[in-house]
C-alpha positions in Angstrom: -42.6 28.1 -46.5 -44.0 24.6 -45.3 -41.2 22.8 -47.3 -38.6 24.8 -45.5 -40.1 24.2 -42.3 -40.1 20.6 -43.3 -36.6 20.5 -44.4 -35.6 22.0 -41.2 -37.2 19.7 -39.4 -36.2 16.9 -41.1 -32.3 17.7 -41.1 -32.7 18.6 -36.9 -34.2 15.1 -36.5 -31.4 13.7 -38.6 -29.2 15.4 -36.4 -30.3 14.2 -33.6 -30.5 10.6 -34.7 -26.6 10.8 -35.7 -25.5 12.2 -32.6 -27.9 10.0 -30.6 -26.1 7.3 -32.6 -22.5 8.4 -31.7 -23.3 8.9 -27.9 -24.4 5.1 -27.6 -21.1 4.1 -29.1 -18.9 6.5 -26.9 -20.6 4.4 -24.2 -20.3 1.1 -25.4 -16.9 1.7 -26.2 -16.4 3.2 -23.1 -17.8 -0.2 -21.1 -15.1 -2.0 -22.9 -13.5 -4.8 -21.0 -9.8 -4.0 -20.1 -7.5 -3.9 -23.1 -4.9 -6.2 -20.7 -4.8 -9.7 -21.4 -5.4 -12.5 -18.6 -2.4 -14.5 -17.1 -2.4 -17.8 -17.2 -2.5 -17.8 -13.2 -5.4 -15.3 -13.6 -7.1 -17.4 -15.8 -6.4 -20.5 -13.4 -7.9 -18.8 -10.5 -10.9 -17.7 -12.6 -11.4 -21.1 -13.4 -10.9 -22.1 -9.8 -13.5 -20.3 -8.4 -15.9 -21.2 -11.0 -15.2 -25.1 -10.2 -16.2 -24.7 -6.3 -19.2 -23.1 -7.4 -18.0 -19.1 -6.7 -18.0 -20.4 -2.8 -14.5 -20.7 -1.9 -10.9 -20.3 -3.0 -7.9 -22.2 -1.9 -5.4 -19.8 -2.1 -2.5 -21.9 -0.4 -2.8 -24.4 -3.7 -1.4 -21.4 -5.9 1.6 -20.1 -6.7 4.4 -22.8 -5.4 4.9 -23.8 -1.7 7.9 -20.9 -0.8 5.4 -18.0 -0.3 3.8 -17.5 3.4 1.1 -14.9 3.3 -1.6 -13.8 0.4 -2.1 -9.9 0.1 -5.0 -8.1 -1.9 -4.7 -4.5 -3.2 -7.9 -3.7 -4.5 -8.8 -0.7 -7.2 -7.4 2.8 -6.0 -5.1 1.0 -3.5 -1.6 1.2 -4.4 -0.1 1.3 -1.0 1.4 -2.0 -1.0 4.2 -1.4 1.4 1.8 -0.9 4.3 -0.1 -3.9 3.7 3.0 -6.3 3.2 4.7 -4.8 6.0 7.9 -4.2 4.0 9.1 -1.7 0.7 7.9 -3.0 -2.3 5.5 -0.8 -4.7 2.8 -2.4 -6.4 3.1 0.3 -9.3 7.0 -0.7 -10.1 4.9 -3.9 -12.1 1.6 -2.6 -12.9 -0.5 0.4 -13.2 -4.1 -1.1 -13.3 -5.2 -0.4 -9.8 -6.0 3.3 -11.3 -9.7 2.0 -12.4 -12.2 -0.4 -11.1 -11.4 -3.0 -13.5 -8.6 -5.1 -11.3 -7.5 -6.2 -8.3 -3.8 -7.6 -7.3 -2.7 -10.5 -5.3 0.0 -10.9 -3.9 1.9 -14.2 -3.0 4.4 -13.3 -0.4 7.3 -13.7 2.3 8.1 -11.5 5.3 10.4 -9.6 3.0 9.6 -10.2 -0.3 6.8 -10.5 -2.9 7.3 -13.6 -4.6 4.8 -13.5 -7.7 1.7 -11.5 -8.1 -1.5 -12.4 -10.0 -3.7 -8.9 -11.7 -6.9 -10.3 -11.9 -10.1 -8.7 -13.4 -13.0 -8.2 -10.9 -15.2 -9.6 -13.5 -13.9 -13.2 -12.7 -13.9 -12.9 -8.8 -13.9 -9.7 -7.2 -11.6 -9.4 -3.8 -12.2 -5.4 -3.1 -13.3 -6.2 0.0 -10.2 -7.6 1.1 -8.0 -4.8 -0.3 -5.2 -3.9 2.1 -5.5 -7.4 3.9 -2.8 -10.3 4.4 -3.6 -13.6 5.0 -1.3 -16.3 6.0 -1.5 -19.5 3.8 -2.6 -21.7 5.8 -5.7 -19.5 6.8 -5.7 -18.8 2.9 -8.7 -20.7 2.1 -11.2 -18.2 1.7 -15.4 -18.2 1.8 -17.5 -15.9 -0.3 -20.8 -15.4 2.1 -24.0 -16.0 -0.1 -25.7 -13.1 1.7 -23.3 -10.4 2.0 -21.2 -11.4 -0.6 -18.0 -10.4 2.1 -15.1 -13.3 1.7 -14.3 -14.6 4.9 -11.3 -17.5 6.6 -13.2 -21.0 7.2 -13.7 -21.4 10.7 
């Protein structure tokens, strides 16, 4: 009777060390960065922001001189039309602003969207500024120590 109390034993802690085992890498592969690969121009902004010490970004140096404003759609917030002021849906080009992993930027005229970077928060994180337009030569934005809120240069 002891051995088969020990046996039992044994094989329920066994059991629980395999599915302990499997939960942990559920997670981990859950935590997974994004599968998507960076754009150059994602990568270039990343890189940018690093260089000026994750203070400030110059957004009116990126993307060519014909675009006049810089929009942000943050996670969850697809509604780009409202936030450019004219038709053009975000989710036509790409379908990442259904997690937390991205933002989008958008580098645009009155009427049209000229390019558009998806960038992963992980290398500068604009949620705060979801929704908001900014025109380029007001597009050299401040990240506040403190708050962490991005903010024009006055």
């Amino acid at each position: 009777m002891g051995r088969t109390l020990l046996r039992s034993l044994h094989n329920k802690l066994l059991c629980e060390y395999i599915m302990l085992r499997v939960l942990i890498l559920l997670l981990l592969v859950g935590c997974e960065d994004s599968p998507l690969p960076r754009s150059e121009s994602s990568i270039k902004l990343g890189e940018t922001y690093k260089a000026n010490n994750y203070a400030y970004i110059d957004f009116s140096t990126m993307q060519g001189n014909k675009w006049t404003k810089v929009c942000f759609l943050g996670p969850y917030n697809s509604d780009s039309s409202k936030a450019l002021g004219f038709n053009w849906d975000v989710n036509k080009y790409t379908d990442v602003l259904v997690s937390d992993s991205h933002n989008v930027i958008l580098f645009a005229t009155d009427s049209a969207v000229l390019s558009h970077i998806v960038h992963r928060r992980t290398y500068g994180d604009f949620w705060q500024l979801s929704g908001k337009c900014f025109p380029k030569e007001s597009s050299k934005l401040y990240k506040s120590e403190e708050s962490g809120a991005w903010h024009v240069s006055s």
